[in-house]
N, C-alpha and C positions, 0 to 999 in steps of 0.2 A: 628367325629361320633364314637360313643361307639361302638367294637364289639362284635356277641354273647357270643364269649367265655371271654369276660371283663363285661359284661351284669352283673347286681345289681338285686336282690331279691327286689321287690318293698316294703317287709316288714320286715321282719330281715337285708336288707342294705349287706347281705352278695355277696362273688360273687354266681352266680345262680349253679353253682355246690359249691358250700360251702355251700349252702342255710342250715338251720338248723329250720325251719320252726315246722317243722313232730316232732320235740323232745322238744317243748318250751313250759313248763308247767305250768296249769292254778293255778296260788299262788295271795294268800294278805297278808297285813301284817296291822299293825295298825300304824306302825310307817313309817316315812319317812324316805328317805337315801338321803345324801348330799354326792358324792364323788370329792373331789379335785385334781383334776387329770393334772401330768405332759405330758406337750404337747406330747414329746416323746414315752410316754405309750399311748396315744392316738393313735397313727401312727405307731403301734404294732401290727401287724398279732396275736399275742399269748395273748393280752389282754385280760383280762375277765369281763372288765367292760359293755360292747356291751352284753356279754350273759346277766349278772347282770341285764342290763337296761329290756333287751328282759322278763325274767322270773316276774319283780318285775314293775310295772307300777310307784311306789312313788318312784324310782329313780331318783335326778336330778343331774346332769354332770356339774362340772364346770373345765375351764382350769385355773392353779394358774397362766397362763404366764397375765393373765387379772386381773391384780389385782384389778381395778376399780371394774369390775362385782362381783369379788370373796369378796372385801371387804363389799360391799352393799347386799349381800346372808348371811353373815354372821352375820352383822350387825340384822338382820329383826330375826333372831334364838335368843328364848327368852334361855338363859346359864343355867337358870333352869331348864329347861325341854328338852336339848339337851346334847349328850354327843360322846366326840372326842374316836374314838378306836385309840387310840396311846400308845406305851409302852414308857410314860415319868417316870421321878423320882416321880411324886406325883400321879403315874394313880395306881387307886384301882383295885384289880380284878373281873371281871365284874362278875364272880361265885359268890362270894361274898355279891354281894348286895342284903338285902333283898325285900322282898313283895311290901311294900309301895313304895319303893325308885324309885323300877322298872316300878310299877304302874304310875309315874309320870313324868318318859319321851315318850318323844316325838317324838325324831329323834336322828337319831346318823350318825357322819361324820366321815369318813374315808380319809386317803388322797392316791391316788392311784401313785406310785413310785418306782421304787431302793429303796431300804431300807436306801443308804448311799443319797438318795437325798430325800427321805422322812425327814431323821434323820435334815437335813438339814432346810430344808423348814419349820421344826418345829420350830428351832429354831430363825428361821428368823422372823417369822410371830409373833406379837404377839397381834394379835386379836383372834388365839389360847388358848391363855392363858386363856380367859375369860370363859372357857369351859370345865369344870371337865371332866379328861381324866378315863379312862378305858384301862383295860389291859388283858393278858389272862392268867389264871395259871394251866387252863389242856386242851387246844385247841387240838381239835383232829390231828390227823396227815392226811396230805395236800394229797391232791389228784391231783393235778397239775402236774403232769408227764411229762408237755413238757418245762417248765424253771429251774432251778435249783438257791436255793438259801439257804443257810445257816441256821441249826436250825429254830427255831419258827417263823422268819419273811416266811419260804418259804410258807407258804400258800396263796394262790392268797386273790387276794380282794373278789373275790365273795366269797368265802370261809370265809374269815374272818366274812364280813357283814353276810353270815347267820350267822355264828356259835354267832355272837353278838346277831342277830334278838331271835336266839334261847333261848339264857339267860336273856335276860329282857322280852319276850314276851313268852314263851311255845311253841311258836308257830314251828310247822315242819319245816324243811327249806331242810331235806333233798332231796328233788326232786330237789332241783336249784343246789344240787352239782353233781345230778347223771346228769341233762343236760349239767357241764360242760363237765363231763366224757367224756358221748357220744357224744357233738360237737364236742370237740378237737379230737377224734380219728378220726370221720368222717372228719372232714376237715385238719385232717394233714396224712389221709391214702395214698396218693400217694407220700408221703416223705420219704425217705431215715432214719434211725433212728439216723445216723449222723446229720441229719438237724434239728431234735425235737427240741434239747437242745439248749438253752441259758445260759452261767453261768452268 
């Protein structure tokens, strides 16, 4: 039997004092997000894919450890009109692209990871390839305060997926990074600041 103080938010999924409810902002977007997500980051207190899904309703989650379902999601994404945010050797920058190009995607995947199991998982997969990549060449700097990671990849995924929603779409996205702000503080304010970090 579950107790109060292990008790789940029947709608953000958080625990009921993490709840983050009161800060989950009413956003759309035109485009879908497909994020491909390492079990590990999954099972992460400090993940941001959970606020991600929370702020952004065309979020859909998939774990790479399933390759079956992951291969059949990706399969069904027309290469045309989808586009991988990964920083490979052939990814354009996604500032770059013009009017028309932008106008005709549709969704963009991310894959959420370690940067060194990201790097990884790219190069394994090669139903990836089919997927004209994107890149970023003046990504704002990361707001993600409670993991720590090396130059440009440390921007979380939710960060990323807006700052990409932002360059093919116009569209705002700033509110989904100020709810990450202020969940992560709230739900890591009875921590120690030794505890925050992750390298």
């Amino acid at each position: 039997m579950q107790s109060a103080k292990r008790a789940r938010c029947d709608n953000c999924h958080f625990l009921t004092e993490q709840c983050v409810c009161h800060w989950i902002p009413v956003l759309s977007t035109r485009l879908k997000i497909l994020i491909l997500q390492d079990p590990k980051e999954a099972q992460h207190a400090k993940n941001t894919v959970s606020l991600l899904s929370l702020g952004l309703s065309s979020v859909e989650c998939i774990s790479i450890a399933n390759h079956d379902v992951l291969a059949s999601a990706l399969r069904q994404k027309d290469p045309a009109k989808w586009r991988l945010v990964f920083p490979s050797d052939s990814a354009v920058a996604i500032e770059s692209i013009d009017a028309d190009s932008t106008a005709e995607v549709e969704g963009l995947i991310l894959i959420d990871a370690t940067w060194r199991k990201a790097k990884k998982f790219y190069f394994i997969e090669p139903l990836l390839y089919d997927f004209k990549a994107v890149c970023f060449s003046q990504a704002p700097v990361g707001q993600y305060s409670i993991r720590k990671s090396p130059g440009i990849e440390s921007l979380s995924t939710l960060e990323a997926c807006a700052y990409a929603i932002e360059q093919v779409t116009g569209e705002n996205m700033q509110p989904l990074r100020e709810f990450m702000v202020v969940a992560q503080e709230w739900q890591w304010r009875k921590q120690p600041l030794s505890h925050r970090y992750l390298e």
